[in-house]
C-alpha positions as CSV (number, residue, x, y, z in Angstrom):
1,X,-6.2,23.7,-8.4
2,X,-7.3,27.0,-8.0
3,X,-9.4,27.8,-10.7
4,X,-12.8,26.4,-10.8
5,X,-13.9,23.0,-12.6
6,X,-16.8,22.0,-13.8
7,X,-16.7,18.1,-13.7
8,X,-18.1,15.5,-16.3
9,X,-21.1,13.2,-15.4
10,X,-21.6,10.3,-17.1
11,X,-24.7,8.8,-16.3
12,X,-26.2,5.3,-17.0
13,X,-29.8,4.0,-16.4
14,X,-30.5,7.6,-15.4
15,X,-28.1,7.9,-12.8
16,X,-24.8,9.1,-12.4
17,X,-21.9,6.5,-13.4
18,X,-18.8,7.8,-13.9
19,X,-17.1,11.1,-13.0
20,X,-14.4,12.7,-15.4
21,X,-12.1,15.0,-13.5
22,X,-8.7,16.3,-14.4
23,X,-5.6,14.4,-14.3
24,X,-3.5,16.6,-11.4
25,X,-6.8,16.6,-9.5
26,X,-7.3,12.9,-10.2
27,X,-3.2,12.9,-8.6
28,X,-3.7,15.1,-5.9
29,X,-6.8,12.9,-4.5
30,X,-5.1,9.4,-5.3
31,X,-3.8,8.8,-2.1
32,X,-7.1,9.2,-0.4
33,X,-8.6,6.4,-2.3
34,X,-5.9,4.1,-2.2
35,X,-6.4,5.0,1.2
36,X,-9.8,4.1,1.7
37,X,-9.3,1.1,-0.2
38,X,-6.8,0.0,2.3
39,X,-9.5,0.2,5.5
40,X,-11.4,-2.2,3.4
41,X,-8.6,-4.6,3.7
42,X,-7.3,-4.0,7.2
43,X,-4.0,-1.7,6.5
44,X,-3.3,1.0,9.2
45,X,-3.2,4.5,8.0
46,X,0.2,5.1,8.9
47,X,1.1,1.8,6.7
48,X,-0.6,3.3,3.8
49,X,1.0,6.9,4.0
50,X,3.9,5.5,4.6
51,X,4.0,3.0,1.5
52,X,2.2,6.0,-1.2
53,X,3.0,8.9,0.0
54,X,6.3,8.4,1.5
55,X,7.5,5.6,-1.0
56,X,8.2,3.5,1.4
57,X,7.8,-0.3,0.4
58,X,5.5,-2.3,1.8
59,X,7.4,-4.8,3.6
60,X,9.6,-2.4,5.3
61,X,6.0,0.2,6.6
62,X,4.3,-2.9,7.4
63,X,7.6,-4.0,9.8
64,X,8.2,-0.5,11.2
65,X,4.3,-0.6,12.4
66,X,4.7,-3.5,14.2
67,X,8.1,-2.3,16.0
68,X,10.0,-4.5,14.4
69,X,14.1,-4.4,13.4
70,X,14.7,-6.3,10.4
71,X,16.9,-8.6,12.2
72,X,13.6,-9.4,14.1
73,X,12.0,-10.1,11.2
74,X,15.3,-12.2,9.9
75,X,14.4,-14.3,12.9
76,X,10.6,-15.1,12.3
77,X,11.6,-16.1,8.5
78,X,14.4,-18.3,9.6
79,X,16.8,-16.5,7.2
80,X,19.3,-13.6,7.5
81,X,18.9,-9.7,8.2
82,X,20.8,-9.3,4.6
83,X,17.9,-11.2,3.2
84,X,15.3,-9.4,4.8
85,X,17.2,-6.2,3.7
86,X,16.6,-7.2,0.1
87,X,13.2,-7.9,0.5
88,X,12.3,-4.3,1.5
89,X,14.2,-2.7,-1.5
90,X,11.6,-0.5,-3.9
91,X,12.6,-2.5,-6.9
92,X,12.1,-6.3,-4.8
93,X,9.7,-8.4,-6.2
94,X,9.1,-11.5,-3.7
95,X,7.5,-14.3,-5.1
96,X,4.6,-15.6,-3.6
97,X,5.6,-18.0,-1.6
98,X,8.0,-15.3,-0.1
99,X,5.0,-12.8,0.1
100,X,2.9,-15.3,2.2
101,X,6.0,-16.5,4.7
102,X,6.4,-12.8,5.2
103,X,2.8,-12.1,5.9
104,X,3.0,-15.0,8.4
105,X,5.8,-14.2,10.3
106,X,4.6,-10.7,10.6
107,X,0.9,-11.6,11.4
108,X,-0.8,-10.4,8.8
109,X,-2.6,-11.4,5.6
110,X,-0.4,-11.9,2.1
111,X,-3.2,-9.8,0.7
112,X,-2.4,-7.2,3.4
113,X,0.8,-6.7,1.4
114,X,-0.5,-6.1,-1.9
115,X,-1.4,-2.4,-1.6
């Protein structure tokens, strides 16, 4: 934005609370706090800019950090590369169980995939 804003303060208990801020601002900045959620949790940077910015799903930034080929991966998981393939499509919804073998076999946390 290149106009000036004048932002909203909502305060509670005399201080402030809540911020109101314009929705393409709120856009713009989104990225940044999913970001700094993710430190919380343990997620590289890369995996995070990779997965929001770049719409690259999880699965797929989390095995291209750690240098893997999805036929490597394929291998941990004891199934086949067309398998692992699936998993990483935008639309894939693993179920939990998946999720967690996953996480193992790449040495992470399951909660590590749930940006």
């Amino acid at each position: 934005m290149s106009t000036h804003t004048e932002y909203q303060t909502i305060e509670h208990g005399g201080q402030p609370a809540f911020v109101l801020v314009p929705w393409e601002e709120f856009d713009r900045i989104r990225p940044l706090l999913e970001a700094e959620k993710s430190r919380a949790t343990g997620i590289p940077q890369s995996v995070v800019e990779a997965h929001v910015l770049r719409d690259v799903p999880i699965i797929k930034a989390w095995r291209e950090e750690l240098g893997l080929t999805q036929e490597e991966l394929a291998l941990r998981l004891g199934m086949s590369q067309a398998a692992v393939a699936k998993f990483e499509q935008p639309k894939a919804h693993p179920r939990a169980a998946t999720l967690k073998k996953i996480a193992t076999a790449l040495g992470i946390t399951a909660e590590q995939l749930r940006l």
